[in-house]
N, CA, C and O atoms as CSV, one atom per row, in Angstrom:
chain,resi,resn,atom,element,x,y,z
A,1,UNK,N,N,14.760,37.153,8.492
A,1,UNK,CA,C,15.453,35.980,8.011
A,1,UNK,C,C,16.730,35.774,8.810
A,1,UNK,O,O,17.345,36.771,9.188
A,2,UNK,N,N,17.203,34.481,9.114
A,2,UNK,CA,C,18.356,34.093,9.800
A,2,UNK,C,C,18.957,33.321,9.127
A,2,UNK,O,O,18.346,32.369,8.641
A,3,UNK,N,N,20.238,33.481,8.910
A,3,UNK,CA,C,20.887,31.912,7.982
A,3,UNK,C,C,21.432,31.403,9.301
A,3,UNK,O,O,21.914,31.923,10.308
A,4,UNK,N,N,21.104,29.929,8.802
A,4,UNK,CA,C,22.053,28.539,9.634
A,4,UNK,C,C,23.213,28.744,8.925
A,4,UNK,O,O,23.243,28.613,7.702
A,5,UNK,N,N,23.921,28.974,9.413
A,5,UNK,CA,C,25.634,28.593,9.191
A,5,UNK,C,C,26.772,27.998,9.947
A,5,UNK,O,O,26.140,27.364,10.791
A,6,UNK,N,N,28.182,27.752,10.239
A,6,UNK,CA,C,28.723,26.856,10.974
A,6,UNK,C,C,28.779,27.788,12.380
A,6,UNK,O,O,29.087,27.176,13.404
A,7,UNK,N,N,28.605,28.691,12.449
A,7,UNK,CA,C,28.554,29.645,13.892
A,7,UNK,C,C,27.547,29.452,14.735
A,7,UNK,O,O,27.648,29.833,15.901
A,8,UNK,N,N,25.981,28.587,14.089
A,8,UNK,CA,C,25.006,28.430,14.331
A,8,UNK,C,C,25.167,27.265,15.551
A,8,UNK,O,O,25.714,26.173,15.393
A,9,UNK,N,N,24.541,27.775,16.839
A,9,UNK,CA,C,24.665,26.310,17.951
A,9,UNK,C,C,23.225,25.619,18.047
A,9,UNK,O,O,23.214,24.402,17.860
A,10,UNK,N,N,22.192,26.160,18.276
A,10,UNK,CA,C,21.056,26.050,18.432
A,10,UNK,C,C,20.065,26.628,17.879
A,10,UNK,O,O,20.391,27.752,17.496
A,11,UNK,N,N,18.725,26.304,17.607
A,11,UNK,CA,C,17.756,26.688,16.615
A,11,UNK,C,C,16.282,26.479,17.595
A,11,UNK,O,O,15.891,25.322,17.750
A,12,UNK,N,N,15.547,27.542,18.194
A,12,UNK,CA,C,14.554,26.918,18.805
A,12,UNK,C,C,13.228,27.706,18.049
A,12,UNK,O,O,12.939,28.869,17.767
A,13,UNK,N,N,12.683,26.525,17.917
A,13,UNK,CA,C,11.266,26.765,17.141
A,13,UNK,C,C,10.354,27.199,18.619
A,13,UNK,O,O,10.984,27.281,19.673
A,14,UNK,N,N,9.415,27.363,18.608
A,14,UNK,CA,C,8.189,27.556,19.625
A,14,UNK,C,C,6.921,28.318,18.960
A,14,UNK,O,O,6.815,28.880,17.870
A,15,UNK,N,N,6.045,28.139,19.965
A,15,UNK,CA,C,4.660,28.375,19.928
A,15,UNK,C,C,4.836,29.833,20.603
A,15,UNK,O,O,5.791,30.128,21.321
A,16,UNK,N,N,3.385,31.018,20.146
A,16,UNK,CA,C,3.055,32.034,21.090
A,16,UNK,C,C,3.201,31.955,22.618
A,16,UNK,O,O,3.458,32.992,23.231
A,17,UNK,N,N,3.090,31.079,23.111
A,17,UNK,CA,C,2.770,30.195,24.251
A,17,UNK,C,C,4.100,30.136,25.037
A,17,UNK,O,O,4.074,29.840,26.231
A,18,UNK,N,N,5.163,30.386,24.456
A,18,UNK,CA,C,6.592,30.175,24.939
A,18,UNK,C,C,7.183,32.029,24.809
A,18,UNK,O,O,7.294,32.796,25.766
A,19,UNK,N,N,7.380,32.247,23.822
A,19,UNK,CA,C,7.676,33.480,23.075
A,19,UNK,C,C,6.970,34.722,24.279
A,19,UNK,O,O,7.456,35.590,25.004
A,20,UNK,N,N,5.569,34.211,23.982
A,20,UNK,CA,C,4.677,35.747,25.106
A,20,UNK,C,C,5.342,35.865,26.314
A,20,UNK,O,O,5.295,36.996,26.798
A,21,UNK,N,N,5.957,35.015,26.952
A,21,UNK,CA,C,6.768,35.298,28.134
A,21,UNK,C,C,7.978,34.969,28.363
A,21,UNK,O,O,8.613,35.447,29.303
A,22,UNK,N,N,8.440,34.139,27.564
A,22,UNK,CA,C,10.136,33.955,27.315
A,22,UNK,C,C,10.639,34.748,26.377
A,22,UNK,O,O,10.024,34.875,25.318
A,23,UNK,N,N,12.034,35.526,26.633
A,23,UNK,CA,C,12.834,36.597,25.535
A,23,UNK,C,C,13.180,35.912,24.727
A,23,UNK,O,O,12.883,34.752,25.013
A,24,UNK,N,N,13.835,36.023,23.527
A,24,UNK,CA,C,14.704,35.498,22.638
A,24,UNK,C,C,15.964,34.913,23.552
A,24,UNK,O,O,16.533,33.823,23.508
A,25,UNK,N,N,16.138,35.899,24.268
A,25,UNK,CA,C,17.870,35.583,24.608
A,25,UNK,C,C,17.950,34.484,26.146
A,25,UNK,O,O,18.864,33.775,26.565
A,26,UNK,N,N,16.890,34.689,26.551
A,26,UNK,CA,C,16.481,33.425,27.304
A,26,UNK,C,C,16.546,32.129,26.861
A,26,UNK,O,O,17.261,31.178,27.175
A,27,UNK,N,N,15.741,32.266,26.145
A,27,UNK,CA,C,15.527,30.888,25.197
A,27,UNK,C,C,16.930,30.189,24.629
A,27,UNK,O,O,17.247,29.013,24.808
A,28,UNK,N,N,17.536,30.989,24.052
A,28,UNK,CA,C,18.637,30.658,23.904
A,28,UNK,C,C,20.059,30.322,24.553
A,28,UNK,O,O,20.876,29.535,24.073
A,29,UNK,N,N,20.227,31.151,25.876
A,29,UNK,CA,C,20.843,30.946,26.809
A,29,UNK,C,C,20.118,29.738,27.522
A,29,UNK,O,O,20.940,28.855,27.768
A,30,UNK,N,N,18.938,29.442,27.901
A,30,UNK,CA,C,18.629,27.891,28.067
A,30,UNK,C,C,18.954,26.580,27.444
A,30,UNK,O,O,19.287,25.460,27.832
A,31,UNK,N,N,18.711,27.202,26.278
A,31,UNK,CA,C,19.292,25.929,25.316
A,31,UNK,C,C,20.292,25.421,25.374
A,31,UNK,O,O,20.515,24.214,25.464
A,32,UNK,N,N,21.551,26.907,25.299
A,32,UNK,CA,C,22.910,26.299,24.957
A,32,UNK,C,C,22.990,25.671,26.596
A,32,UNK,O,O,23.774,24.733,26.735
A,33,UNK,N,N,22.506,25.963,27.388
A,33,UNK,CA,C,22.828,25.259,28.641
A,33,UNK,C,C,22.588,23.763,28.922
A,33,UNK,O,O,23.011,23.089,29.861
A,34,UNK,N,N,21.913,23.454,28.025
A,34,UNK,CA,C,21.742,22.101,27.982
A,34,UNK,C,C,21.981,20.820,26.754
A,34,UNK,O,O,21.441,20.601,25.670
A,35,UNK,N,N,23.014,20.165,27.497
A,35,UNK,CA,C,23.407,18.895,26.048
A,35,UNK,C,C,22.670,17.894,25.293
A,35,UNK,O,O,22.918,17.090,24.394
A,36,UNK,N,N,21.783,18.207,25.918
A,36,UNK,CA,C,20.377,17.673,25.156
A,36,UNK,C,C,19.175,18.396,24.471
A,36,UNK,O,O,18.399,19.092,25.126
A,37,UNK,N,N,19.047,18.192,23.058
A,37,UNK,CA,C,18.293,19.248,22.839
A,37,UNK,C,C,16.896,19.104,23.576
A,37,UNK,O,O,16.324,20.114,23.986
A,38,UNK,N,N,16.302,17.720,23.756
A,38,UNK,CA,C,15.397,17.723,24.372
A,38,UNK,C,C,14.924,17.565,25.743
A,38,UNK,O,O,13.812,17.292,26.194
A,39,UNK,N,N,16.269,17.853,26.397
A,39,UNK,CA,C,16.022,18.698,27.938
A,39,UNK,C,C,15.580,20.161,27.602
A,39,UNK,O,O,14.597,20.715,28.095
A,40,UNK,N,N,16.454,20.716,26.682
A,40,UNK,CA,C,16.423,22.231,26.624
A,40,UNK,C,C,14.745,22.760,26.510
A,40,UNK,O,O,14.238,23.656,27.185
A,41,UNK,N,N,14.125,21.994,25.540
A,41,UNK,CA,C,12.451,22.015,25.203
A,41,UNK,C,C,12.098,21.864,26.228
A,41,UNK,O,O,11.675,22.914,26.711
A,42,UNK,N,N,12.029,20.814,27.041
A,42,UNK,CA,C,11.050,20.411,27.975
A,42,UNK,C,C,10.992,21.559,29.220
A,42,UNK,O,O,9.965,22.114,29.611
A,43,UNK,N,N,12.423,21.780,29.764
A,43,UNK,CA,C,12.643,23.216,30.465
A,43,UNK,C,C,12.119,24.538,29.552
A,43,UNK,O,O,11.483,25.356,30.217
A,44,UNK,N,N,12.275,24.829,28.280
A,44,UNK,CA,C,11.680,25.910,28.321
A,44,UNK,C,C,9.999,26.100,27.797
A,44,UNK,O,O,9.332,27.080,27.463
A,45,UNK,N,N,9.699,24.530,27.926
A,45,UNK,CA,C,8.398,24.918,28.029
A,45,UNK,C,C,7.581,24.474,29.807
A,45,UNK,O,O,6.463,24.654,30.290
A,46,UNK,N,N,8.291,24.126,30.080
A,46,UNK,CA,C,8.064,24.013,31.882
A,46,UNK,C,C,8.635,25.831,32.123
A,46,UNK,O,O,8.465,26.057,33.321
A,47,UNK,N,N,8.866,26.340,31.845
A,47,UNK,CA,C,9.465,27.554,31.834
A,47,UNK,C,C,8.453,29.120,31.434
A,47,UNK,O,O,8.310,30.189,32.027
A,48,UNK,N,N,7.887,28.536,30.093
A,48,UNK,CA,C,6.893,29.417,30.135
A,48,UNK,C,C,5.371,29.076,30.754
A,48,UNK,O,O,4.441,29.860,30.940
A,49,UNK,N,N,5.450,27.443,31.040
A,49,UNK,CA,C,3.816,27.067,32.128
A,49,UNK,C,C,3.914,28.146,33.205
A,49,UNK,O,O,3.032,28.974,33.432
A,50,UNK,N,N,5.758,27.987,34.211
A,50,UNK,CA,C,5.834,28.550,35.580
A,50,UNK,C,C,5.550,29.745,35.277
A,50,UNK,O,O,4.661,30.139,36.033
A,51,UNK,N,N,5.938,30.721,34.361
A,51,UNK,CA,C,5.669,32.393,33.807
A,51,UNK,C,C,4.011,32.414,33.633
A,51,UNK,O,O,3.542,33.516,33.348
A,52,UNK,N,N,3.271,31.533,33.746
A,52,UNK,CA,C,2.288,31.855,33.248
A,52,UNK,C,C,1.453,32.216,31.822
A,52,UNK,O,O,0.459,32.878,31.525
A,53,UNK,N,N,2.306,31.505,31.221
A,53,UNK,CA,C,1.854,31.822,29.798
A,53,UNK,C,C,0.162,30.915,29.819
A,53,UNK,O,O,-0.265,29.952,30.457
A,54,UNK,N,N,-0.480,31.918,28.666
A,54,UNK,CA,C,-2.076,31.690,28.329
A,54,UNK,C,C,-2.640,31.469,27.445
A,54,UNK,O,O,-3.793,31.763,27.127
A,55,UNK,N,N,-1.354,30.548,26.616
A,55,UNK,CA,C,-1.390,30.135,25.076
A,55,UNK,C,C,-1.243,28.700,25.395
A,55,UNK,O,O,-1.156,28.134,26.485
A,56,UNK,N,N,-1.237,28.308,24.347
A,56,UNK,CA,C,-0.298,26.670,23.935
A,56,UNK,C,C,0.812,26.656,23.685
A,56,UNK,O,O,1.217,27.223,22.670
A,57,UNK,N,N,1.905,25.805,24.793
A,57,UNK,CA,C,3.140,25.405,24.763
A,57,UNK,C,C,3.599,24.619,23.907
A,57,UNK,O,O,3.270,23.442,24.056
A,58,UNK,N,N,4.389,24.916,22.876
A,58,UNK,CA,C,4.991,24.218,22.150
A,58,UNK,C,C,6.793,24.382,21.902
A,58,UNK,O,O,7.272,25.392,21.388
A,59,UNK,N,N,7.299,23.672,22.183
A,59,UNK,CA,C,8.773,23.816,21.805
A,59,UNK,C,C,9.587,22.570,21.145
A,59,UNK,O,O,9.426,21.421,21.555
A,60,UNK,N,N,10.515,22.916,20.038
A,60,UNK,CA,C,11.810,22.233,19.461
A,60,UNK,C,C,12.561,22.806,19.537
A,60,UNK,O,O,12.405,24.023,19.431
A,61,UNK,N,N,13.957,22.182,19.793
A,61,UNK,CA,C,15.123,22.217,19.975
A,61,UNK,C,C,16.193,22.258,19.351
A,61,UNK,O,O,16.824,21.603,20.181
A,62,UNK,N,N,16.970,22.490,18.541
A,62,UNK,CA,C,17.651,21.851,17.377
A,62,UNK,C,C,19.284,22.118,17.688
A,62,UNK,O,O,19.793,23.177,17.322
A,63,UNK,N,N,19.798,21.447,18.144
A,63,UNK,CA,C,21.162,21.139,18.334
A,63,UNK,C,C,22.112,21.048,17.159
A,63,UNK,O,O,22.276,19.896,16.759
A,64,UNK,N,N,22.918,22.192,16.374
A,64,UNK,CA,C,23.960,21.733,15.656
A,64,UNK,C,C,25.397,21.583,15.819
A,64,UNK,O,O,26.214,22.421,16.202
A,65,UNK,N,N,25.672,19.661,15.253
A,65,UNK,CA,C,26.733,19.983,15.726
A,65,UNK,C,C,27.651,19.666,14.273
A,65,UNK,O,O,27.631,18.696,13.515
A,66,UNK,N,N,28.393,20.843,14.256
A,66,UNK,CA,C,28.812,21.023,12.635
A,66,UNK,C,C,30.538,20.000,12.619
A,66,UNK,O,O,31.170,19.760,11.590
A,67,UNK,N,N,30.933,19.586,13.985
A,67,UNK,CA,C,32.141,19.029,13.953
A,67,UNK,C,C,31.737,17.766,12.682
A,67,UNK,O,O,32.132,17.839,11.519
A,68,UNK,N,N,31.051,16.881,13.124
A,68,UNK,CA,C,30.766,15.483,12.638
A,68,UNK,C,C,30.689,15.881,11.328
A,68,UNK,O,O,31.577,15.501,10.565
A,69,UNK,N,N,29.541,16.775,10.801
A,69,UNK,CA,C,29.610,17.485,9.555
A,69,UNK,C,C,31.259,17.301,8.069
A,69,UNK,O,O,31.461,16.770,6.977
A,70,UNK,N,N,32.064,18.255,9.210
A,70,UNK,CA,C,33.412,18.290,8.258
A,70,UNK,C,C,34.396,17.956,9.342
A,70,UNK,O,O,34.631,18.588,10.371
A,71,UNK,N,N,35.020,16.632,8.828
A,71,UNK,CA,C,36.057,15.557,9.545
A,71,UNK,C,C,36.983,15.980,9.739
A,71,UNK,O,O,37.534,16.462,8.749
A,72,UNK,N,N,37.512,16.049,10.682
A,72,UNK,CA,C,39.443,16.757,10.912
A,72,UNK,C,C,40.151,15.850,10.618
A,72,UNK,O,O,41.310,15.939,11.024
A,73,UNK,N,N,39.822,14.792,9.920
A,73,UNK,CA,C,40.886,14.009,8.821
A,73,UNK,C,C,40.314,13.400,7.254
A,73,UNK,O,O,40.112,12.205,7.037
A,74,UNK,N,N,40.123,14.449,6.301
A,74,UNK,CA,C,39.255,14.056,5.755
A,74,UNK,C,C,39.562,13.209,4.369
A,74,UNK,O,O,39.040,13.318,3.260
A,75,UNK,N,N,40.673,12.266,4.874
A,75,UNK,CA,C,41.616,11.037,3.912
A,75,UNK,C,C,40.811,9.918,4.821
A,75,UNK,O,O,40.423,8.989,4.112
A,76,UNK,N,N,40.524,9.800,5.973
A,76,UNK,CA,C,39.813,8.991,6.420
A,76,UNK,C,C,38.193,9.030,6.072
A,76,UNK,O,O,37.655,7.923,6.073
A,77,UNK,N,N,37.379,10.131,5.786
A,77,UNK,CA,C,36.581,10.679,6.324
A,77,UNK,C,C,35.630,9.352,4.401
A,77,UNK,O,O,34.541,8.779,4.374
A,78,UNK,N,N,36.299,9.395,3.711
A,78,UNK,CA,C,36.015,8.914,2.580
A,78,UNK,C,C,35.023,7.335,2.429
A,78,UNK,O,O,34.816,6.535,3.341
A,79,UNK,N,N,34.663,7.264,1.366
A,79,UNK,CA,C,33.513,5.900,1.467
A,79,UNK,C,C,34.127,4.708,1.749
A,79,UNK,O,O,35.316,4.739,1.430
A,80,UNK,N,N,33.732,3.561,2.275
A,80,UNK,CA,C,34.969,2.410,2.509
A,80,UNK,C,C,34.918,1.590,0.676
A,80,UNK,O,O,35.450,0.491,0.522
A,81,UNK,N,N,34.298,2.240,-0.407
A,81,UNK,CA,C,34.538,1.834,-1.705
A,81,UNK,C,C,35.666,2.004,-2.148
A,81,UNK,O,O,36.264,1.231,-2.897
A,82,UNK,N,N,36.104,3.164,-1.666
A,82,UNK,CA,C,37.205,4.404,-2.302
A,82,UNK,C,C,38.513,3.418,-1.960
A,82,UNK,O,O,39.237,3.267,-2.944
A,83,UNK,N,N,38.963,2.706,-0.735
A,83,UNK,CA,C,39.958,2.611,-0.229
A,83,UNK,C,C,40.269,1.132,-0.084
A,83,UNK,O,O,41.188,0.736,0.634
A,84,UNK,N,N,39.245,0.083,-0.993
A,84,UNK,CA,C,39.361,-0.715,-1.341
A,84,UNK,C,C,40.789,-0.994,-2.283
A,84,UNK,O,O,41.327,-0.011,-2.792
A,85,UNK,N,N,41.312,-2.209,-2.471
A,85,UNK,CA,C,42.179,-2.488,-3.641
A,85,UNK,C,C,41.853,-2.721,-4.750
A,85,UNK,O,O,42.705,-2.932,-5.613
């Protein structure tokens, strides 16, 4: 088990197909390398084709970004109902 929490940057799902020849820490050091989550997929499943993997490629990406989440002004951050007259 892994918890998502605000320390959490990236989340990559995959197939046998990725995993049988890509490490964990690969995968992940790919990811964070890229600002798109769905560059990061497409490279690491172009990644395990070039390795030779002999499964089915499958990869997601999941980018969190926890700033937007909780507002660094959060008197603004409120419904535009609230601040009506």
């Amino acid at each position: 088990d892994q918890v998502i929490d605000e320390n959490t940057e990236v989340l990559v799902l995959a197939s046998d197909g990725v995993w049988d020849v890509v490490q964990n820490e690969d995968a992940v050091s790919l990811a964070r390398a890229e600002d798109a989550a769905e560059v990061a997929a497409r490279k690491l499943t172009e990644a395990a084709f070039n390795r030779g993997s002999a499964d089915n490629i499958t990869c997601i990406v999941v980018r969190f970004n926890h700033e937007k989440r909780h507002p660094a002004n959060p008197d603004k951050a409120g419904p535009a109902s609230s601040q009506q007259k």
